[in-house]
N, C-alpha and C positions, 0 to 999 in steps of 0.2 A: 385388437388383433384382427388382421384382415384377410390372411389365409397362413393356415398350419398345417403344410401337408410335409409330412414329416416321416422317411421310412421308417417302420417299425423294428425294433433290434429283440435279439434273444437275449433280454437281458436279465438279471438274475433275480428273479420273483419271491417274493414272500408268499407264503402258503391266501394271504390277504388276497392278491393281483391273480394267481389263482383262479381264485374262487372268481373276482370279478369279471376275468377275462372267460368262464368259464358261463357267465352271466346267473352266477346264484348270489341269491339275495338274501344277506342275511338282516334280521329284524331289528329294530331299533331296542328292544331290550337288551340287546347284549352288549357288555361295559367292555369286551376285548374282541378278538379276533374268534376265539373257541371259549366259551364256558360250559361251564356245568348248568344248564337248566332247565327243565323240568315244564313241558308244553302239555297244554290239554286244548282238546280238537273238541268241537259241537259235532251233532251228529250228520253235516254237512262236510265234514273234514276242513274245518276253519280255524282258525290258531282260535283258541276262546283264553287260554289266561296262559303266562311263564311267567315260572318262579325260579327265584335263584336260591341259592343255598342259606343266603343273610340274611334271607328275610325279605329281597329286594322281587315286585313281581308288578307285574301289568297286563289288567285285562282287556279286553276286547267286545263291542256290542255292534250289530250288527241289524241293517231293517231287513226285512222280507226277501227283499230283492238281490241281497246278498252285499250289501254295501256297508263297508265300516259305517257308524255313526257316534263312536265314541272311544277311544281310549283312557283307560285309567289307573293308576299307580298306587302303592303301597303309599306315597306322600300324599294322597288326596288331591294329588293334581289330575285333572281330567283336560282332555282335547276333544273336540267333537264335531259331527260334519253334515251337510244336508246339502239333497240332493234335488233336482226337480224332476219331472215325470220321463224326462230320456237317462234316465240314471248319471246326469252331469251333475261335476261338484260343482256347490253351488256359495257354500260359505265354510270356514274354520274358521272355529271360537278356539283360542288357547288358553292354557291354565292362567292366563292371567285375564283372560274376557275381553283380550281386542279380537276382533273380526275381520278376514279376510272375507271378499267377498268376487264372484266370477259370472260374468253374463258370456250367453253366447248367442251366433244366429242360426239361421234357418241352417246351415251349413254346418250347424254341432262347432264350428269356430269359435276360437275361444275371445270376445271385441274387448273386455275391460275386465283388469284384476281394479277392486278399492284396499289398500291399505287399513292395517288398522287403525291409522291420524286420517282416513277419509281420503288421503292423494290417490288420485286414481291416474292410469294408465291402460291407454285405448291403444287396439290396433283395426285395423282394415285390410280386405282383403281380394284378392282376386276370385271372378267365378270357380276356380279350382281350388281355390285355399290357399294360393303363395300369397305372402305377406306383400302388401303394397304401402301399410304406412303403419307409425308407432306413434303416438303420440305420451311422454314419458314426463313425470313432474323434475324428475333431475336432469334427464338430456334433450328436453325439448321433443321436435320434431324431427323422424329419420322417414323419409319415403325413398322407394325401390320403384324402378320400371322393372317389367319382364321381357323375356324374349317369350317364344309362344314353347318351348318347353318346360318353363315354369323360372328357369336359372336366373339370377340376377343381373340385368344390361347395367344398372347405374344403381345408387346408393349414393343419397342426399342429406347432409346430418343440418343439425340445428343452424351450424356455421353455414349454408349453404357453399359447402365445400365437395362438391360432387364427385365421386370416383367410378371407374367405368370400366368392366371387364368384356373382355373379349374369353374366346374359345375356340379349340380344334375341333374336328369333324368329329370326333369320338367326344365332345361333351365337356373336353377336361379344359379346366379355364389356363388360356396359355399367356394370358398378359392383362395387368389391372395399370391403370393410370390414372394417378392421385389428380387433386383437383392444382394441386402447384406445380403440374407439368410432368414430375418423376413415373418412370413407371418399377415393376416389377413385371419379370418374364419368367415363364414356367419349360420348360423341355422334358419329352417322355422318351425311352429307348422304343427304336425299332427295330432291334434286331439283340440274338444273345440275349446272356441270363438278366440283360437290362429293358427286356421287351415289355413294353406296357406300363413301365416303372419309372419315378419322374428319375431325372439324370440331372439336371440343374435347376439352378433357380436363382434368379440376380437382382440385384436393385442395382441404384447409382453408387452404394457402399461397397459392391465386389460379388462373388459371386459364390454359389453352393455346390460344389459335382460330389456326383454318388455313385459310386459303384459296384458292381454286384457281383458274388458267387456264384458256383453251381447252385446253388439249392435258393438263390433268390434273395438270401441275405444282404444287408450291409457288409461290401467288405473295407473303404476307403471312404473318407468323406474330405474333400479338399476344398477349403476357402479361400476365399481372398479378400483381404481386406484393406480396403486403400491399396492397388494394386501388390500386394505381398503376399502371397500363397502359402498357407497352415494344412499341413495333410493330418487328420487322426487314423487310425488302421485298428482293425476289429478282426478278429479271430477267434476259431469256434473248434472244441475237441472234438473227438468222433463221434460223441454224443448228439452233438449237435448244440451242445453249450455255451455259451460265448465264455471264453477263456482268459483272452488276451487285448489289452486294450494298449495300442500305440500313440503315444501325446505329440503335437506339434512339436515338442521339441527333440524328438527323438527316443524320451524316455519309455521304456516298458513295464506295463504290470499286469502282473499274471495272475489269475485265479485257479484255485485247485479246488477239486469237491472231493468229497468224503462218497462212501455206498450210497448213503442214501442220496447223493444228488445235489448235496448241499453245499457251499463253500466254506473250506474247511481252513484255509490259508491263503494271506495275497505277499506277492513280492515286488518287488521293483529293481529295475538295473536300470544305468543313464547308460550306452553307447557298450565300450568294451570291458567298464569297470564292475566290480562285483557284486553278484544278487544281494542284495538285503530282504530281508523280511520286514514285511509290515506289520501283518498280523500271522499267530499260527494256533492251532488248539482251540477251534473256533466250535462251541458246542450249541445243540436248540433240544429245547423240548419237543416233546413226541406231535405238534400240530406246528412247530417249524420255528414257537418264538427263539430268540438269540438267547444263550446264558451265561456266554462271556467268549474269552479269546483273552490270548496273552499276544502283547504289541512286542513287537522286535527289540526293543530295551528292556525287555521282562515285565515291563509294569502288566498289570491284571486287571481285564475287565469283568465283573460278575455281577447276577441281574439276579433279584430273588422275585416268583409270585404264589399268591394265595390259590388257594383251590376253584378260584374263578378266573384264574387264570389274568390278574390283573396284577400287573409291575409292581411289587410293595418296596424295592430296594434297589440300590445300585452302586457300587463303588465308580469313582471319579477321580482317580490318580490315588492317591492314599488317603482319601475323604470317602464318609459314606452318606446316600441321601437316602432317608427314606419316606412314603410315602403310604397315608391313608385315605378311606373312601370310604362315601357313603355307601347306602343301599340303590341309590339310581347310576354305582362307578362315576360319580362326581369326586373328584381329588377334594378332600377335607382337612389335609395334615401334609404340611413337608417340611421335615429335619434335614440338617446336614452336619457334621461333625468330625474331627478329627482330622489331619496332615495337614494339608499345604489350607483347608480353608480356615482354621483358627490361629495356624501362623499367621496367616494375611489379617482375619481380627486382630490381633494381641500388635500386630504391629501399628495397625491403624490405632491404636487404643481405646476397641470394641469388643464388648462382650461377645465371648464364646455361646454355645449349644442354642442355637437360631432355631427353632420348632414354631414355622409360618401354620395358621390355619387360613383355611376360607371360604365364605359365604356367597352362598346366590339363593336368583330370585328364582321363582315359579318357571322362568323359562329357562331353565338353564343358564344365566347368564350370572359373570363376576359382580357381587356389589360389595365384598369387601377380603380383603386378606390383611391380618395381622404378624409383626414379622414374629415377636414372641419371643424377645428381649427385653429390657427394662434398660434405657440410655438417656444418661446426665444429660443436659439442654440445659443450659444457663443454670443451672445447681438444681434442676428439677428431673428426675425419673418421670419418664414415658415412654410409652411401649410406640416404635413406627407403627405407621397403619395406613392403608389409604381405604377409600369406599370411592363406591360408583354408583350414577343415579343413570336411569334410562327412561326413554322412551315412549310408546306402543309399539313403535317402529324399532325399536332395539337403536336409536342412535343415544350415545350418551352425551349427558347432560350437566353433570356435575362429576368432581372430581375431588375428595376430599382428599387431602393429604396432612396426616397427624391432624392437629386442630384446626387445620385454614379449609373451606370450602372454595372451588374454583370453577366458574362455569364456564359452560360450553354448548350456546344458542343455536337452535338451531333455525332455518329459515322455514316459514310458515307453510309456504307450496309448495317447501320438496324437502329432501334429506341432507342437503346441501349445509353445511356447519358453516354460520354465520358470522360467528366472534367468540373470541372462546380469552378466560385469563388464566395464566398459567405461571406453578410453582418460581419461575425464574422470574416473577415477576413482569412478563410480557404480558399484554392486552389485547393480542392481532385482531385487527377486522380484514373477514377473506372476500375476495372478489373472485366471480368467475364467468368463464365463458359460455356462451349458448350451448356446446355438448357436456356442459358439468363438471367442467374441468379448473380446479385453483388455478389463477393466473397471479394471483397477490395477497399478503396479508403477513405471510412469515417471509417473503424472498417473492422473483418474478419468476415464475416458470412461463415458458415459451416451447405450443404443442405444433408438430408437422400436420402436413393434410392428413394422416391417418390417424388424427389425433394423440400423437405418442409425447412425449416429452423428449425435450431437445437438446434445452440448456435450462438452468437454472442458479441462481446466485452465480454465476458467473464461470460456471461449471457447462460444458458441451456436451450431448451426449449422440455417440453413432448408432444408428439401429440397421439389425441388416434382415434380407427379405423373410426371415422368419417371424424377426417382431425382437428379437433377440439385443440386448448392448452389447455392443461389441467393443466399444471405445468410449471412453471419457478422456477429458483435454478441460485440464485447469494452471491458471496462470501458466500455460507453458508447456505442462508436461503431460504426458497423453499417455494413458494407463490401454491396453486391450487385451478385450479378454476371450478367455476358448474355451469351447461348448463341446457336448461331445452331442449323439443325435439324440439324446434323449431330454436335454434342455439342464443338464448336470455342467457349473463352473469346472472345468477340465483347469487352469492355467490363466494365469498373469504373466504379460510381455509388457517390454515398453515401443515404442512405434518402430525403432530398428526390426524388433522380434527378437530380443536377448529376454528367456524366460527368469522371471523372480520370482514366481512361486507357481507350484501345482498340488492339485488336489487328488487326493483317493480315497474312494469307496468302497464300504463295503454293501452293497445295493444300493439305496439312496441316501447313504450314512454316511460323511463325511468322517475317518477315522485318522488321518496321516494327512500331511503337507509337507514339501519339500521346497526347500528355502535356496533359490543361486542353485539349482540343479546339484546341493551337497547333502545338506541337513536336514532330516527327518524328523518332524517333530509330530507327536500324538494328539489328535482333536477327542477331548471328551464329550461327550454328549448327554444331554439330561432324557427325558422321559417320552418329551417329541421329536428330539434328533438334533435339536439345537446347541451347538456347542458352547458349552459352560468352562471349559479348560484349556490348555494347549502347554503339553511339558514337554520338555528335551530331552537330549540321549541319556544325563543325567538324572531325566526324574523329577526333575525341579519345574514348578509353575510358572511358566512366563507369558500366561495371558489368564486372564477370568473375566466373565461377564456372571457378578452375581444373581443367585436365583433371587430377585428382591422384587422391584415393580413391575407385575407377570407383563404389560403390555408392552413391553419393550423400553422404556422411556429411561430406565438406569445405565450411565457410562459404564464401558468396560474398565477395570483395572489392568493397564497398560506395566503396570510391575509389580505382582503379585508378591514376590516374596524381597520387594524391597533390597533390591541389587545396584540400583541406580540403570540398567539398561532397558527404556520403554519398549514394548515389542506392540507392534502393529495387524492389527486381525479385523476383518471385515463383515464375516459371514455375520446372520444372525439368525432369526429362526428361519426355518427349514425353505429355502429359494430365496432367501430378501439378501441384501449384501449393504451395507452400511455406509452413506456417502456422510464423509465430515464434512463438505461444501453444504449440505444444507442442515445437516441433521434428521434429514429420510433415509428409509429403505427401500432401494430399488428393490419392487418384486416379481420380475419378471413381465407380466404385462401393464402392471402401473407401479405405483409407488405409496408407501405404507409410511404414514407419519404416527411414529409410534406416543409425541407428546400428547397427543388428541384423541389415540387409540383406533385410527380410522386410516381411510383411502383417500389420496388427493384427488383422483378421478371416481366416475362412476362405474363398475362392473361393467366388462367388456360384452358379457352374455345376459346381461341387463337384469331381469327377475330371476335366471335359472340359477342364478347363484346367491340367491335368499331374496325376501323382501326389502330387503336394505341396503341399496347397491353401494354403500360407503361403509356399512360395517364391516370389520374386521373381527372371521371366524366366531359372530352371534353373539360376540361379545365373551366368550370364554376361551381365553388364551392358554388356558392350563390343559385344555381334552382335543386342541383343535388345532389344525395348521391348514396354510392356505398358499402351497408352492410355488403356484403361478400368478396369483392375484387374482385368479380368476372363480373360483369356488373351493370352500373349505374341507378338507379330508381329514380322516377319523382314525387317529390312532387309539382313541381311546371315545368308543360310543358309551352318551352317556344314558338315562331313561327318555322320557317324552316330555320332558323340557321344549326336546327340540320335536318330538313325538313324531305323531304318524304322517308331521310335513315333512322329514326326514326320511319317512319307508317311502311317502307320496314319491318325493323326487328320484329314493332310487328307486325305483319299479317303472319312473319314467326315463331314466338313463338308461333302466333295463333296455324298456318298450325301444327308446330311438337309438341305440347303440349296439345291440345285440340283433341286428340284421344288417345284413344288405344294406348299405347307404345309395343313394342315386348318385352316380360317378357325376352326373352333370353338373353339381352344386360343390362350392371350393372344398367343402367340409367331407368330399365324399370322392374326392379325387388320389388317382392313383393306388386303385388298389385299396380303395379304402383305407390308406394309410392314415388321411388326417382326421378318420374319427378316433385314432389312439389319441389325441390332444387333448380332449376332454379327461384322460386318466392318466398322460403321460409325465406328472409332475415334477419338479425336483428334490422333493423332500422327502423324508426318511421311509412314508412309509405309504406302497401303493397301495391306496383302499380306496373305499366309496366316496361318491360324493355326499354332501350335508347341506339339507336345509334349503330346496331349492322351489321354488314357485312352477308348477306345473298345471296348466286347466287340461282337464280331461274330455273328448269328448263320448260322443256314445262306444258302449261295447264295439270293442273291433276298429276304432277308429284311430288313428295314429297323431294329429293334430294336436299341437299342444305349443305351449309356448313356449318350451323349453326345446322344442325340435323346429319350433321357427328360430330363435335363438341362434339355437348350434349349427342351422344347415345354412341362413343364408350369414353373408359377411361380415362382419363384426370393426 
């Protein structure tokens, strides 16, 4: 991604987004949003131990100087930290005893992270501390000129494909142009409630106008795309709420809130025909979680949790799942049972009452789930199963499935996946380019000067100045799709602009689609927000994606209850969207090959979104989702697995997000609009980031890698 400046909307906040936009921090012991737990303070006022109610707890040690030196857990697992004499960190040892390791210079700059496989990654810097070079084991080498106010002139990647921003008098970058000639152009209002506020923003795809209320809001957002102009329209009650969202095609939906504030019902109307209900009777518990809602066909959603406040149940059309945890809120148990999913068993001719359990390592990560069935294979009972082997670096390695082992190599200087063989019997060996990008091995992908993916097996793809797909075009036919501003799939058109489906939320939840601007049909959703169902007016199942191989790798069933009519659904986990041209998931700013469990590209924000810029969410798919491709968010935090490199990164999301950004740098333009990008995702649930690589320098010092990262261009 190369700049995301993106207006900010009133959009409807979980008690989570809250708290983060509010910049409180809550700790990595806690398995939900609010629990029950039980903190003891040293006589310094230091968090020293939380305990939870199960039994689950994690302490805290601390040198002299006041600096963490160790966390430790009820499971025996310890993280731990050392520092050198300017109180910078200097190395983390994890529960499993690889070593991060961080030098800096005279300037408290952060020059090299090492890995724990020993890959290291250097940067360089200007006398004032702007980044002037990266030198990266999976994307090579990026160098930056500056201007003398610190802002980015140029940006050079591995490809030596050089890009080159300009700026207006006030700082704000008004025009970048890629190294293939394309540019992108930026416009701010001067005058009216659009004063100081970007108003547009275009590439050679079309262009973005925004327009604003009294009070500074979003109120219209108009694209165009291959010269065809999509308006959305945003509306806000007296509250100040955003209420009412109008789709490119005309259609409306309305949100209503309840006293407390909350939405309590969504509706929809196409033009001048009659309201329908989406959802209505939409209840939360007393710190804001969701406990059900009834969908406008009657069917019932209802959510049960424990007194830690952690999801233990959920009905799914007339199925119920339910789910266990350890003492660190690691997901240990998931049932599902009863309606539409033992009809779709019994019809398949597979045993009923599925009770998966599953296992990880010291790091928090998946090494095995069992489905917890017993099924005939050539006259032999065996229970499915797959396992997973990892890493230091958390890239996986093996892939066991039932009795066959499958690996997946990786390359020695970087994190880059080699060759990998797989259950389908394929072998691929992957190629790739100087920025770290797959060009071959499963299919050819083919990336623009911004490094984005273009086409692939023979599939097109349009990006427009946000970074956004806007269109795909295969053999022929050319699917485009609509965004609302918060980076939410609003709508499917085909290149005329005759709408074939649209989507609606309830926050970042995907609850309702409408099919040919008629039919409404229900998206269920499992425990990350990922749609596991889709019934009609009827009630009846006519899509599943079973809860089975957690990385994504299992087909949807296309006709659930065995009708003869296949029905076609896209979505997958929480922002990825499912291309059959390759069998990836586009995820907003790369793409998620869920056979392999990984990223085709390297992380756009390089370290700040883990040490592994190819894994996918740490390697636990069950606690973790990843909207943008860009860094993984925490519906469900689990203990120090992921430990106090997870408090590290947010307290430094904190530190460079919860001030002032410098208008002058892309990430900090407009009104500081494009530092919501870093938490503006598309997935169910807006909370923290997870897991990210941060060097710290002295007390009071703001330099870090993760704020070199975020502010210059990506």
């Amino acid at each position: 991604m190369l700049f995301n400046a993106r207006p900010l909307s009133s959009r409807p906040t979980t008690l989570m987004a809250a708290l983060v936009a509010a910049c409180v921090v809550l700790t990595p012991a806690l398995a939900t949003t609010i629990q029950n737990v039980k903190r003891e303070f040293d006589p310094f006022g230091r968090v020293q131990k939380e305990s939870r109610p199960d039994g689950g707890w994690v302490s805290y040690g601390y040198d002299p100087n006041g600096n963490r030196i160790e966390a430790r857990d009820n499971l025996g697992r310890a993280t731990t930290y050392t520092y050198d004499g300017y109180n910078r960190l200097t190395s983390v040892t994890d529960p499993a005893n690889g070593i991060t390791r961080y030098e800096y210079d005279a300037g408290d700059d952060l020059v090299s992270v090492t890995d724990p496989r020993g890959l290291v990654t250097r940067y360089e810097y200007t006398g004032t501390g702007d980044l002037l070079k990266q030198t990266s084991p999976d994307t090579g080498v990026t160098q930056y000129t500056r201007l003398n106010g610190g802002q980015p002139a140029t940006r050079t990647d591995a490809k030596n494909q050089k890009t080159q921003y300009e700026y207006d008098t006030a700082g704000r970058v008004k025009k970048i142009t890629f190294a293939d000639g394309k540019t992108q152009t930026y416009a701010y209002g001067e005058s009216g409630f659009s004063t100081d506020k970007l108003t547009e923003m275009a590439n050679h795809t079309g262009k973005i106008g925004y327009s604003y209320d009294s009070q500074g809001r979003v109120g219209s957002e108009k694209r165009s795309i291959w010269n065809k102009d999509y308006t959305t329209g945003y509306g806000y009650d007296m509250a100040g709420r955003f209420n009412k969202l109008t789709y490119p095609s005309g259609r409306l939906v309305t949100y209503f809130y309840d006293n407390a504030g909350q939405i309590s019902k969504i509706t929809t109307k196409q033009g001048s025909a009659a309201e329908k209900i989406v959802l209505q009777k939409v209840t939360y518990r007393p710190f804001g979680q969701v406990t059900g809602w009834t969908y406008g066909n009657g069917e019932v959603r209802t959510s049960g949790y424990d007194n830690l406040n952690q999801l233990t149940s959920y009905s799914m059309g007339d199925s119920t799942v339910t789910l266990t945890h350890d003492t660190a809120g690691r997901i240990t148990g998931q049932s599902i049972s009863g309606g539409w999913w033992e009809r779709m068993l019994q019809r398949l001719g597979l045993p009923v009452g599925q009770r998966a359990s599953y296992a990880y390592d010291k790091l928090d990560r998946l090494t095995e789930w069992k489905d917890g069935r017993s099924i005939l294979r050539r006259g032999l009972a065996f229970e499915p199963s797959e396992g997973y082997g990892y890493d230091a670096n958390g890239n996986r390695t093996s892939r066991r499935s039932d009795d066959m082992v499958f690996k997946q190599d990786i390359e020695a200087g970087s994190n880059r996946l080699k060759a990998a063989s797989l259950p389908d019997g394929a072998n691929p060996v992957f190629q790739y380019d100087a920025n770290g990008s797959r060009i071959s091995g499963d299919g050819n992908y083919t990336y623009d000067a911004r490094g984005r993916l273009v086409e692939a097996s023979g599939a097109q793809f349009t990006l427009n100045a946000l970074g956004e797909r806007v269109a795909k075009t295969y053999q022929g036919t050319t699917t485009v799709f609509h965004y609302d501003q918060n980076g939410r799939l609003l709508a499917e058109s085909n290149q005329l602009g005759v709408t074939k489906r649209e989507y609606i939320y309830l926050g970042d939840t995907p609850v309702a689609l409408v099919d040919n601007g008629m039919d409404i049909r229900n998206i269920h959703t499992d425990h990350l927000g990922t749609p596991r169902l889709i019934t009609d007016a009827t009630k009846h199942a006519i899509w599943a994606w079973q809860l089975g191989e957690p990385f994504g790798a299992s087909a949807a069933e296309e006709d659930p209850e065995g009708t003869g009519a296949k029905y076609t659904f896209n979505l997958r986990f929480p922002g990825q969207y499912f291309d059959k041209e390759t069998g990836n998931h586009y995820n907003y700013y790369r793409d998620y090959d869920p056979k392999n469990g990984r990223y085709l590209q390297s992380d756009p924000i390089g370290l700040a979104g883990g040490i592994n810029t190819y894994a996918y969410v740490g390697g636990n798919p069950l606690s973790y989702v990843d909207p943008t491709g860009e860094i993984a968010f925490v519906p469900i935090v689990v203990g120090i697995g992921v430990g106090w490199a997870f408090d590290y990164a947010v307290s430094k999301w904190k530190e460079e997000h919860c001030k002032c950004k410098d208008a002058s740098t892309p990430a900090g333009t407009v009104g500081n609009a494009a530092a919501g990008g870093a938490v503006g995702g598309t997935g169910p649930f807006t909370s923290m980031p997870r897991g990210g690589i941060a060097g710290g320098g002295r007390a009071g010092k703001t330099t870090s890698v993760f704020s070199l990262i975020t502010d210059v261009t990506q």
